[in-house]
N, C-alpha and C positions, 0 to 999 in steps of 0.2 A: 319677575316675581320670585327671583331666587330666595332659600331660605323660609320660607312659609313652606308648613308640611303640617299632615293632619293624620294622626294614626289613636288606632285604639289602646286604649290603658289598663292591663290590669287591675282589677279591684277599682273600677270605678265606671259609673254605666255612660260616659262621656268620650268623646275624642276629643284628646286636649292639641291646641295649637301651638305650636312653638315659634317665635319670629324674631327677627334681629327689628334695632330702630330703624324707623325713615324706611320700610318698604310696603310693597303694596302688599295689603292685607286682602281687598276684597276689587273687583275691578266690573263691570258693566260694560259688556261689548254689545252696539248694531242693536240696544233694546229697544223694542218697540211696545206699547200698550195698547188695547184696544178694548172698549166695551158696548155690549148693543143696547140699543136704545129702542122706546118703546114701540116706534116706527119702524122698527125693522134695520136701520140703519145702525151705522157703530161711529164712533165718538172716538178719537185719539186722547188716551191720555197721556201718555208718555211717548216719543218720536225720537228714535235712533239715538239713544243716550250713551255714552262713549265716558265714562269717569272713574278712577284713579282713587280709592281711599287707600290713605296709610296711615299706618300704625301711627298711636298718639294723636291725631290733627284731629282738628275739630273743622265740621263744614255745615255752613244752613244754606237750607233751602227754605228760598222768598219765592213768592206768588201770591197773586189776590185769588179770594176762592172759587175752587174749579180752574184752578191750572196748571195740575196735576200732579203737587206737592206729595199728597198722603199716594196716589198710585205711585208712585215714586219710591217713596220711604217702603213701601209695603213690598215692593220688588228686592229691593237691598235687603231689607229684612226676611226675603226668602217666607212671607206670606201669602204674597201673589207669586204662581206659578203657570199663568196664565199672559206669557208674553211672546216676541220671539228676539234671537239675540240670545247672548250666551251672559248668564251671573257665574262670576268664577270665586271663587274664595281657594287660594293658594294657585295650584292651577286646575284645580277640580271645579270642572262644571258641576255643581252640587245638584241641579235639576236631574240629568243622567244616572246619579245614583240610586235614583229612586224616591218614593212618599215617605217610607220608613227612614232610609238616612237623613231628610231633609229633616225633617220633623225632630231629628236627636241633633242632630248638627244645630238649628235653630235656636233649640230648647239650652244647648250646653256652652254656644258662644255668642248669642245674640241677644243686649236686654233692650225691653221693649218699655216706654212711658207712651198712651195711647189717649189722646185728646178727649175718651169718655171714662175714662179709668180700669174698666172691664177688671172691675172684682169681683169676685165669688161671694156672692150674696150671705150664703150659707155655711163660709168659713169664717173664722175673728180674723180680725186686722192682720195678727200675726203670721197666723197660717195662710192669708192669700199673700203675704212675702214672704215667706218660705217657698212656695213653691218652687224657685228655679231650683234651689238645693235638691230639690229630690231628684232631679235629671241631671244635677251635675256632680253631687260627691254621695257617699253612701255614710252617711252620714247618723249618728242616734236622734232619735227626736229631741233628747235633751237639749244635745249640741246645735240643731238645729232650730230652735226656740230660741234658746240663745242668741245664736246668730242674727235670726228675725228681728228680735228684742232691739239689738245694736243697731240694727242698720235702721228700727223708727227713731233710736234716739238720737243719730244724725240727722233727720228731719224736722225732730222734736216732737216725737208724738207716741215717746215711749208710755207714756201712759193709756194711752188707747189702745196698747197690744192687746187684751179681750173682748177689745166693742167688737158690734159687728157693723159691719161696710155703710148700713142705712142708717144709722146713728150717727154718720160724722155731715159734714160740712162737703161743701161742695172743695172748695181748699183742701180740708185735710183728707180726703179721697185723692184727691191731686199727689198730696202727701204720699202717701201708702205709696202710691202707682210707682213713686219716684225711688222710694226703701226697695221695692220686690224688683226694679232693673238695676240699682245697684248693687245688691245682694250678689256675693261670687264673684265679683269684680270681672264685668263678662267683656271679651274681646270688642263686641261692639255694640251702639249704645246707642239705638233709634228711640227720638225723645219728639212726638208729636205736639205742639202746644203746651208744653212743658209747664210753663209760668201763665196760661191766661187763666186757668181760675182762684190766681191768688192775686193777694194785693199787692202793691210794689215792694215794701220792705221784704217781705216774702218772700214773695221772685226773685230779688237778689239773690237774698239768702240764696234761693234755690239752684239758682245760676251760677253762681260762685261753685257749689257742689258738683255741679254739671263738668267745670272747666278742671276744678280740684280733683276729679278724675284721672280727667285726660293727661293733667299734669305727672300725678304720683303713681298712676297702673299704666297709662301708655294705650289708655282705651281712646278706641276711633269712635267722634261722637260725630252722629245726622244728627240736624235739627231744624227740625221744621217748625218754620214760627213764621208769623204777621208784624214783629217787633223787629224793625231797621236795628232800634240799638242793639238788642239781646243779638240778632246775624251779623252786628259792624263787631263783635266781641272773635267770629269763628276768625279762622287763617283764611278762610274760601266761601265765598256765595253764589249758591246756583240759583241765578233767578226763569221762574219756570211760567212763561205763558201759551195755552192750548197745548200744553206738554211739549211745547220748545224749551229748551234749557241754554241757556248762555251762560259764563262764568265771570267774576270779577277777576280773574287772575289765571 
């Protein structure tokens, strides 16, 4: 994992990452998941997971539901901290640093598209994608309305930047979700269900965006999907049952 290094920046309230092509960006050693169940008993969800993301690649994760896709996604994404096994990002165990580093580390290299959309009810379109900006450049409000503005109308939904969140469409909620993780162009790029509340043309679209990423910033995209084709599209497929994980490759 030579090459990956993660230090504080001046004038900006982020650690930014620096990395050469084709190395490991984030890595998963010996993880294990576990959650209790109503009986007292605990539930495996994820089982000694051992996986390699690098820079640029794109990898989905397949499984029918409940087998342990989204714990999975949610570990990498460093919002379950609730496992055992070491998540490294460079060669920093990020859990060892603490709730306050993870939580900035997260916030400044990790975007999130979440299978319910988890907007801010009570912000306009705009400003629930703006958010990542405020944790990761210091930015004017101008400039960062701006930015917002742009990255809906790669979606196409610049004209919605003043609705608020319960005015749109279950799609263009989708939308939004998909503008506020690619805002900042972040290291990496956990997309849960990405395409299933839109319609095919859509999802295309939407999917093409996804890969048009990875292509042109060299962002490492998860994705977790129920769609063969949309996962025959990554480099790699981890198919996950009872939080077993096997690989195509």
């Amino acid at each position: 994992m030579n090459g990956v290094s993660y230090q504080e920046v001046e004038g900006t309230k982020v650690i930014q990452l620096t990395s050469e092509d084709e190395i490991a960006v984030a890595e998963l050693r010996n993880v294990t998941a576990t959650v209790l169940l109503n009986d007292g008993t605990r539930l495996t969800t994820v089982h000694d997971a051992n996986i390699v993301f690098h820079r640029g690649t794109s990898t989905a994760i397949v499984g029918r539901s409940g087998s342990g896709k989204t714990s999975l996604a949610s570990i990498i994404g460093l919002l379950n901290m609730d496992y055992t096994g070491e998540v490294l990002y460079g060669n920093t165990d990020i859990r060892e640093r603490g709730d306050a580093f993870c939580s900035r580390f997260r916030c400044a290299h990790i975007g999130f598209v979440f299978q319910n959309y988890s907007l801010i009810p009570h912000l306009r379109v705009w400003e629930n994608v703006a958010l990542p900006l405020d944790y990761r450049y210091r930015f004017s409000r101008k400039k960062i309305r701006k930015q917002a503005i742009r990255s809906l109308g790669i979606v196409g939904l610049r004209e919605k930047a003043n609705f608020a969140p319960a005015s749109l469409s279950g799609g263009e909620q989708q939308r939004v979700a998909i503008a506020r993780a690619l805002i900042g162009n972040p290291d990496i790029l956990i997309c849960d269900e990405p395409t299933g509340a839109l319609d095919e043309k859509t999802g295309e679209k939407i999917a093409d965006l996804l890969f048009k990423q990875v292509h042109d910033y060299g962002t490492t995209l998860v994705l977790v999907t129920h769609d063969l084709r949309l996962a025959a599209r990554c480099q790699r497929q981890l198919f996950m049952d009872r939080g077993e994980i096997s690989c195509s490759t």
